[in-house]
C-alpha positions as CSV (number, residue, x, y, z in Angstrom):
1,X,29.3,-3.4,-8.5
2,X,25.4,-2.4,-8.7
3,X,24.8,-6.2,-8.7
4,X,26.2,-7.3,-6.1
5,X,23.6,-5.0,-3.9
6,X,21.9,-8.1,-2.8
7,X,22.8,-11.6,-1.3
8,X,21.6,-14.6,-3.0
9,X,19.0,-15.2,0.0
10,X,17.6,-11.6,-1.1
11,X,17.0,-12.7,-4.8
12,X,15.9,-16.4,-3.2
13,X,13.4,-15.0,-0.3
14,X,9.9,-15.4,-2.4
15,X,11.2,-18.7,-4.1
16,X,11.5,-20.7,-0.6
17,X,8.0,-18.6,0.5
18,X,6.4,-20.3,-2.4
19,X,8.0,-24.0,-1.5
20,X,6.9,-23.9,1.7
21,X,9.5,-22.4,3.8
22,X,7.4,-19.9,6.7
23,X,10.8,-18.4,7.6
24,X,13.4,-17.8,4.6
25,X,16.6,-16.2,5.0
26,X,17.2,-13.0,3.1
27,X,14.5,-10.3,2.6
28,X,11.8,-8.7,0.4
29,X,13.0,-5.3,-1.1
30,X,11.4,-2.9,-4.0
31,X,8.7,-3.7,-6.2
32,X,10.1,-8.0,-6.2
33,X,7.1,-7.7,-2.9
34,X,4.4,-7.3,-5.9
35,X,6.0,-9.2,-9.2
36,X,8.2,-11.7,-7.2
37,X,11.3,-13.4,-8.9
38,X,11.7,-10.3,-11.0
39,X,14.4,-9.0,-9.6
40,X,15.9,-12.3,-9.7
41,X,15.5,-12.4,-13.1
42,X,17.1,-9.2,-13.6
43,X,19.9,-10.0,-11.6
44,X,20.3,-13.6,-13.6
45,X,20.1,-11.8,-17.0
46,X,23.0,-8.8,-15.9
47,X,25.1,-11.3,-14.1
48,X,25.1,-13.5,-17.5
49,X,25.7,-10.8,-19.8
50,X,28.4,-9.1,-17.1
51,X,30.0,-12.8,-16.8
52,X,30.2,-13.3,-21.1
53,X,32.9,-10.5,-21.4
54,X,35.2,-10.8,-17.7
55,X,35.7,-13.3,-14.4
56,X,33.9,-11.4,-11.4
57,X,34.4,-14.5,-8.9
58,X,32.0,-13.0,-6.5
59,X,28.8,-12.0,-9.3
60,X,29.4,-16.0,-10.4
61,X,29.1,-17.6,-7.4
62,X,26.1,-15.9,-6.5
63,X,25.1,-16.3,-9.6
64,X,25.5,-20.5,-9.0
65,X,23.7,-20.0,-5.8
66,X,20.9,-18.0,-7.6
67,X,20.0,-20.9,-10.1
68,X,20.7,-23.2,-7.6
69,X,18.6,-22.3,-5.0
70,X,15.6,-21.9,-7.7
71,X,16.1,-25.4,-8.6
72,X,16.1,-26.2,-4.6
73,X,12.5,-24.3,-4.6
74,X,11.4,-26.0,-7.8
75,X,8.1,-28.4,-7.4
76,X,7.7,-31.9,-8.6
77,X,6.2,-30.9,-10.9
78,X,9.1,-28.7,-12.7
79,X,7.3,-25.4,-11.4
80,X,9.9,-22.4,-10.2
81,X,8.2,-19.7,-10.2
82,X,8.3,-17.0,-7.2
83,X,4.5,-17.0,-6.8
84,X,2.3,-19.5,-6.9
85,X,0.5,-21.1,-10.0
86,X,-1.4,-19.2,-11.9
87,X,-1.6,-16.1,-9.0
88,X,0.7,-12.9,-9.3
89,X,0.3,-9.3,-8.3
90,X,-0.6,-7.9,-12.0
91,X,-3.5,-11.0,-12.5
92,X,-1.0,-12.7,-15.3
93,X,-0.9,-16.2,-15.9
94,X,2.7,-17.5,-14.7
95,X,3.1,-19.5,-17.7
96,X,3.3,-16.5,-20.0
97,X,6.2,-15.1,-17.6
């Protein structure tokens, strides 16, 4: 299945750079280098709509350790973005992502 392509750590990598981590496990791959998170997103949004009509065990439990690892990566303030506030690669304001 085309999303399973990735490990969680994949989708996670620019999440942990932002929270501080210098050496995250997992990798930086297409254009998620320039708009980070997006391809988490992507992956969050085709899991869920996958998951809604059949059981893959395997896309849900990455799926867990997808929105589970963003909330590890979160800020105190309730930030969870890939990049950090108010920076990203196309000059938009994080807030409107």
């Amino acid at each position: 299945m085309f999303l399973l392509g990735h490990e969680a750590d994949d989708l996670l990598y620019f999440y942990r750079v932002r929270a501080g981590d210098s050496n995250p496990p997992g990798q930086c791959f297409g254009w998620d280098g320039g708009l980070r998170g997006s391809i988490s997103g992507l992956f969050m949004m085709g899991s869920g709509g996958v998951l809604r009509w059949e059981d893959q065990p395997e896309l849900r439990t990455r799926l867990e350790a997808v929105v589970q690892g963003i909330g590890a990566a979160q800020d105190p303030t309730g930030y969870a973005m890939a990049f950090p506030y108010n920076v990203s690669w196309m000059h938009e304001n994080p807030d409107y992502v």
